[in-house]
C-alpha positions in Angstrom: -68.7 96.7 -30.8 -70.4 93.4 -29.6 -73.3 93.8 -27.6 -74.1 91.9 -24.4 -76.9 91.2 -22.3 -76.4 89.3 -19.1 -78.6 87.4 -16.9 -77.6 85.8 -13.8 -79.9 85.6 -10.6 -76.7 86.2 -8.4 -75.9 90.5 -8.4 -72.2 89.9 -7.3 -71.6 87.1 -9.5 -73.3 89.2 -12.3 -71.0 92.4 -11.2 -68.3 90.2 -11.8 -68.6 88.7 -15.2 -69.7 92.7 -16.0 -66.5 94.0 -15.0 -64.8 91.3 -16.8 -66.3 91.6 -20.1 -66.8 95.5 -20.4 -62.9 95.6 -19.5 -62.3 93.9 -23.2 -61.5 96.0 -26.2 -64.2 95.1 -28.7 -67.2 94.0 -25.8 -69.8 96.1 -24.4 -72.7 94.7 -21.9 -75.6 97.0 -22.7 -78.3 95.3 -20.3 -78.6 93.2 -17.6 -81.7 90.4 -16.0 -81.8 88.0 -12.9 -84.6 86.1 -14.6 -86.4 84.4 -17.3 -88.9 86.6 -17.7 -87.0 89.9 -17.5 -84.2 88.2 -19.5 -86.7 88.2 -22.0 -87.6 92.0 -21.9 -83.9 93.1 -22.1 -83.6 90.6 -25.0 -86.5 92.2 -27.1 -85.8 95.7 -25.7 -81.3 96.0 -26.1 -81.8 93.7 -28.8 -77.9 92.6 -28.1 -75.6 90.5 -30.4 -75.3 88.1 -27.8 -76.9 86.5 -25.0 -74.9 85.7 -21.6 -77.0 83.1 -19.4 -76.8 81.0 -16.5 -78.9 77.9 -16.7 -80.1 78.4 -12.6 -82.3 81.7 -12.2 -84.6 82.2 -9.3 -87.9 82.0 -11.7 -87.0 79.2 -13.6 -84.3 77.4 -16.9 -82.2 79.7 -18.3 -82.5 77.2 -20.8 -86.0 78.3 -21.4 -84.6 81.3 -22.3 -82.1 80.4 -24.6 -84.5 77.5 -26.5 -86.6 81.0 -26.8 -84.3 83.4 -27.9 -82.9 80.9 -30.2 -86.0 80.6 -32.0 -87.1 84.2 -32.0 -83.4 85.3 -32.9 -81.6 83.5 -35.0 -78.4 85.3 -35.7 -77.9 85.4 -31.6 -75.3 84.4 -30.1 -75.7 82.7 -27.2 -73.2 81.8 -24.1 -74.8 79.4 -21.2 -73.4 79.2 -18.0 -73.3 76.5 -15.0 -72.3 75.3 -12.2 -72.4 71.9 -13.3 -70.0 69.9 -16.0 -71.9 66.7 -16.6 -73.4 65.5 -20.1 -76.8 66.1 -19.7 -76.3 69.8 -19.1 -74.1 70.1 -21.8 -76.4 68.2 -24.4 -79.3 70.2 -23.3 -77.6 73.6 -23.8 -76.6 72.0 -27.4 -80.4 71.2 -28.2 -81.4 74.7 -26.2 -79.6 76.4 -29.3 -76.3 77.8 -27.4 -73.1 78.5 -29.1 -71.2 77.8 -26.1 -71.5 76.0 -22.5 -68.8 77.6 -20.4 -67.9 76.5 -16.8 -68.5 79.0 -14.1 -64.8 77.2 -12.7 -63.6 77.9 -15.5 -61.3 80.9 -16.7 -62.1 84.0 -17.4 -60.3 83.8 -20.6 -62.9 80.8 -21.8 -65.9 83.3 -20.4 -64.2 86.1 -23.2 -63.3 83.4 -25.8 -66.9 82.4 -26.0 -68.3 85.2 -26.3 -66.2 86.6 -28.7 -67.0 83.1 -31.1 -70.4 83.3 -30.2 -70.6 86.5 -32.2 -68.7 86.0 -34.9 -70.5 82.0 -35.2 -73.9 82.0 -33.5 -74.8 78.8 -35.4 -72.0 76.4 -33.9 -71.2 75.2 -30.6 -68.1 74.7 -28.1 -68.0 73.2 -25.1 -64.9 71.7 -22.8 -64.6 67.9 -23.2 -67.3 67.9 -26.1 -66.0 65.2 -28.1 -65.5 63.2 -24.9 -69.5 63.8 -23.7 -70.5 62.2 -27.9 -68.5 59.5 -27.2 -70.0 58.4 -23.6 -73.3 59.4 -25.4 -72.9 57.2 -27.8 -72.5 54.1 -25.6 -74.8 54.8 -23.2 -77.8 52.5 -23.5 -80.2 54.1 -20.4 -83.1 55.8 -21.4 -83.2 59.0 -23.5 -85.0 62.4 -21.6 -85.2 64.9 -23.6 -84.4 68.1 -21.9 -88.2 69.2 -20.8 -88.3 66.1 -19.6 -85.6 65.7 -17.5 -86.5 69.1 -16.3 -89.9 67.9 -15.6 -88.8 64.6 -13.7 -86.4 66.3 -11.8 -89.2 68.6 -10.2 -91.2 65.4 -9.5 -88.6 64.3 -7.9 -88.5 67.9 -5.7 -92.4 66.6 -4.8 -94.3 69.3 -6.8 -97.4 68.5 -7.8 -98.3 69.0 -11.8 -99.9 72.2 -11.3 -97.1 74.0 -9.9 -94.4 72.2 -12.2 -96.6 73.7 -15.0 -96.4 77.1 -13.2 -92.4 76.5 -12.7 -92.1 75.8 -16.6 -94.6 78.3 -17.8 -96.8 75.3 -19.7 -100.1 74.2 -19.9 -101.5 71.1 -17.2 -101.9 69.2 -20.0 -98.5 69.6 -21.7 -97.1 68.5 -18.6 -99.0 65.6 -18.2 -97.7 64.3 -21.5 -93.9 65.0 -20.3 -95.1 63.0 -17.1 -96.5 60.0 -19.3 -93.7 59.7 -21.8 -91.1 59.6 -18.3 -93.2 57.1 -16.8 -93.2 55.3 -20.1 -89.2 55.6 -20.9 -88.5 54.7 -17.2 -90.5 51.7 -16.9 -93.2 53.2 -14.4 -96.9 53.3 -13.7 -96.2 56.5 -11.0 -94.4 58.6 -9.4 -92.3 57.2 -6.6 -91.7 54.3 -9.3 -89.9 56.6 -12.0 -88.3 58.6 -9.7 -86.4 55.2 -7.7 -85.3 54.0 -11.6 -84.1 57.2 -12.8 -82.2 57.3 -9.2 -81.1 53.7 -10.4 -80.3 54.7 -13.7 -78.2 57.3 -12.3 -81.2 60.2 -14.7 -81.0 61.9 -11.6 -79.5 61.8 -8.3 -80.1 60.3 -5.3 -80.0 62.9 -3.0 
């Protein structure tokens, strides 16, 4: 029996994917979290074979919580979902240690499938139009974020100041005011208004 522990800030859309996977032979969802932080407890107190997460929760990444699980739990298997298809969300779940970036559009056969392969192979990774996403990456010439710091630019770009970003992400001032130099410095900028109209430019982030 695989076990599963979910965490999704949304109880109907949790509910859902519940039903779903407890109705497969072979798939068992022993705990579930609407958070980061009590996504965490569940992980350290079901101790499940693999991890079920959206990337959007109401206190923060998901991703947080994968790069951490990852790290504390090696063998785990680890599902990530979104809302959003682009590149950048699927190269940050890669480098956030998931097994698999499913689609919330997607069907629920892919939701199963990658659940199933992320406990049989917790150390590889699957993701709809992979191959496709390495080969715009690889021709892409605009500035490289790494995931905190996209993270971190696109909350400048929501006007927080550094103190509450470093609340949002659960770091220190100070760490956060490296990420904040090392944007300014890939984008070209001496502030903040300046990095955030060339990462709009650069289409980092967008313009809305």
């Amino acid at each position: 029996m695989t076990r599963i522990l979910l965490v999704d800030d949304h109880t109907v859309v949790r509910g859902g994917i519940r039903a779903i996977l407890d109705a497969e032979e072979g798939l068992d969802v022993v705990a579930e979290a609407d958070g980061v932080q009590s996504g965490w407890t569940a992980l350290l107190d079901a101790r499940p074979d693999v991890l079920v997460c959206d990337v959007s929760l109401g206190d923060g990444n998901g991703l947080d919580l994968c790069r951490r699980a990852r790290r504390e739990m090696p063998r785990l298997g680890i599902v990530v979902l979104t809302m959003h298809g682009d590149d950048d969300t699927l190269f940050a779940a890669l480098e956030a240690g998931a097994t698999a970036l499913v689609l919330k559009s997607a069907g629920l056969d892919d939701v199963v499938s990658a659940v199933r392969r992320a406990a049989t192979a917790p150390d590889t990774f699957s993701a709809a139009d992979l191959a496709a996403a390495v080969r715009r990456r690889a021709t892409d010439d605009r500035p490289r974020l790494t995931p905190r710091e996209s993270e971190v630019l696109h909350l400048l770009k929501d006007g927080l100041s550094i103190h509450q970003v470093a609340r949002r992400l659960y770091l220190s001032e100070s760490t956060v005011k490296t990420h904040v130099a090392k944007v300014y410095d890939k984008l070209g900028a001496t502030n903040r208004a300046q990095a955030v109209m060339n990462a709009v430019r650069l289409r980092l982030i967008p313009s809305d």
